[in-house]
C-alpha positions as CSV (number, residue, x, y, z in Angstrom):
1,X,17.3,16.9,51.4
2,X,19.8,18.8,49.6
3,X,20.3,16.1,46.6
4,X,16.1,16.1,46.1
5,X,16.3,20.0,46.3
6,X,19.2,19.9,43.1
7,X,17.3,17.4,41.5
8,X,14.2,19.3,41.5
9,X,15.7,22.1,40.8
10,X,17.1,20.6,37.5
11,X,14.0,19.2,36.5
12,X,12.7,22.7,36.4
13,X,15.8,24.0,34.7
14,X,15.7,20.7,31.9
15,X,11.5,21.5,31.8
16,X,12.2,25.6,31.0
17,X,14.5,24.6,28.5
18,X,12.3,22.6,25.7
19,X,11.6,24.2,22.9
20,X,8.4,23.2,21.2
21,X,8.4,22.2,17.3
22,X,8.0,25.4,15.9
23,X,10.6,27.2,17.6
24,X,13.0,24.6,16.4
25,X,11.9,24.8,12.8
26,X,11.9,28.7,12.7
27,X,15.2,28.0,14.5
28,X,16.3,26.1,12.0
29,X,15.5,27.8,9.3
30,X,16.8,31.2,10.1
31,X,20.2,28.9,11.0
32,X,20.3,27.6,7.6
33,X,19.3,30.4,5.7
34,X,22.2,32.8,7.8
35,X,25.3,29.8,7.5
36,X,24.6,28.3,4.0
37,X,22.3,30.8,2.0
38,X,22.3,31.5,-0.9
39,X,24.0,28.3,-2.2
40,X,24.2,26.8,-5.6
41,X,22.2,23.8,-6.0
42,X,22.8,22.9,-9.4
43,X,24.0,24.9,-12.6
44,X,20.0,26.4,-12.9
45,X,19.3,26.3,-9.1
46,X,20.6,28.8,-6.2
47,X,18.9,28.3,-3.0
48,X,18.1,31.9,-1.7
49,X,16.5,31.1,1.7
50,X,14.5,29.4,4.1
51,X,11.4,30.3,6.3
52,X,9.0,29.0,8.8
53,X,5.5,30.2,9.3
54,X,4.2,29.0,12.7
55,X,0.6,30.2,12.0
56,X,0.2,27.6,9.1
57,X,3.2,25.3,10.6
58,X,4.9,25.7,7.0
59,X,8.5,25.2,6.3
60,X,9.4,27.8,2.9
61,X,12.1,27.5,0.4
62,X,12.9,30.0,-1.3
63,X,14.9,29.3,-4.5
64,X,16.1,31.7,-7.6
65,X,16.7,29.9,-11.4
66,X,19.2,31.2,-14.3
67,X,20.2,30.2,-17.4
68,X,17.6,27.8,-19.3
69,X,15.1,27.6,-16.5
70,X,14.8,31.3,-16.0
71,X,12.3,31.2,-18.4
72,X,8.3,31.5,-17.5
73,X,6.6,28.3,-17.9
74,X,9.8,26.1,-18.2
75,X,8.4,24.8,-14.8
76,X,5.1,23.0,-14.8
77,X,2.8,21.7,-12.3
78,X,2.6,18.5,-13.9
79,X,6.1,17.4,-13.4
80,X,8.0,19.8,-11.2
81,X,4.9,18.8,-8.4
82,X,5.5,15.0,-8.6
83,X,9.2,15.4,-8.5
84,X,8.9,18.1,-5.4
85,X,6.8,15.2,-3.6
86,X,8.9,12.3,-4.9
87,X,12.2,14.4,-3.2
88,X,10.3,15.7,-0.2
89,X,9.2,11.4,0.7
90,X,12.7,10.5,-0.1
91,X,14.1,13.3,2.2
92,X,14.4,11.9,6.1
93,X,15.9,15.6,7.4
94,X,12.4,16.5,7.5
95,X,10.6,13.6,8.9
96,X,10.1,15.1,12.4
97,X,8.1,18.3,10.7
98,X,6.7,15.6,8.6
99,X,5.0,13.8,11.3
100,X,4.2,16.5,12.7
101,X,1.9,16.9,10.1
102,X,3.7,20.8,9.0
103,X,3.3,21.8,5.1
104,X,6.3,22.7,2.8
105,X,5.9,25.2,0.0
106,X,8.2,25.9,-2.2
107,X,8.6,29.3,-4.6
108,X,10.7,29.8,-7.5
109,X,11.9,32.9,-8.3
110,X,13.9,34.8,-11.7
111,X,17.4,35.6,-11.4
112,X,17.0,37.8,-14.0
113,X,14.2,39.0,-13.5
114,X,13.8,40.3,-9.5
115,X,10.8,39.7,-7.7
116,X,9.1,37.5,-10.8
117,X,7.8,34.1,-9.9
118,X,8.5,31.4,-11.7
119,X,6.4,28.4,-9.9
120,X,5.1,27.9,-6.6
121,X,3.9,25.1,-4.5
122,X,3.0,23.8,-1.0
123,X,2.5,20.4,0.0
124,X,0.6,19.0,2.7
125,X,0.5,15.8,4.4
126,X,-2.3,14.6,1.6
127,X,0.3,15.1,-0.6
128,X,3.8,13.5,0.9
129,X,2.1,10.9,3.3
């Protein structure tokens, strides 16, 4: 009696514990943006931070450019898109948010400039599946 009682007592205890999807990603985010953020990508590329929306079940990067690609209109749709979906195929840390179907948007700001845009983006699963 007393092992089924422990047993089903841990079964509620391993139940209470899941976290759903969303949690995990706004989790995850937060965690990422609070240990590594910002971080230099590349000499033009600092990643500033990381969000999740779980109304729209987005994941949001945040990013801020300098030198030759603080510039407006250095990034266009028509090549910085395909190479955003390209990266974001490739990419297997986000194949669980991926098939779940969750969008990923992606906003460029100036580091020169606060506050201006530079491009923005989100994908959906039309777009990386």
């Amino acid at each position: 009696m007393m092992k089924k009682l422990l047993l089903f007592a841990s079964i509620i205890f391993l139940a209470s514990c899941h976290e759903s999807l969303e949690d995990r990603a706004a989790r995850e985010s937060k965690e990422y943006t609070e240990k590594k953020c910002p971080a230099t990508i590349d000499e033009f590329t600092i990643i500033d931070s990381i969000t999740f929306d779980k109304a729209t079940k987005t994941v949001h990067s945040y990013f801020s450019l300098r030198g030759n690609a603080d510039t407006v209109g250095v990034l266009k749709d028509d090549n910085v898109r395909p190479a955003l979906i390209d990266e974001l195929k490739r990419n297997t840390n986000n194949r669980v948010y991926k098939d779940a179907g969750f969008c990923f948007a992606y906003t460029y700001y100036s580091a020169s400039r606060k506050g201006k845009v530079l491009y923005e983006t989100t994908l959906s699963t039309k777009d990386y599946e």
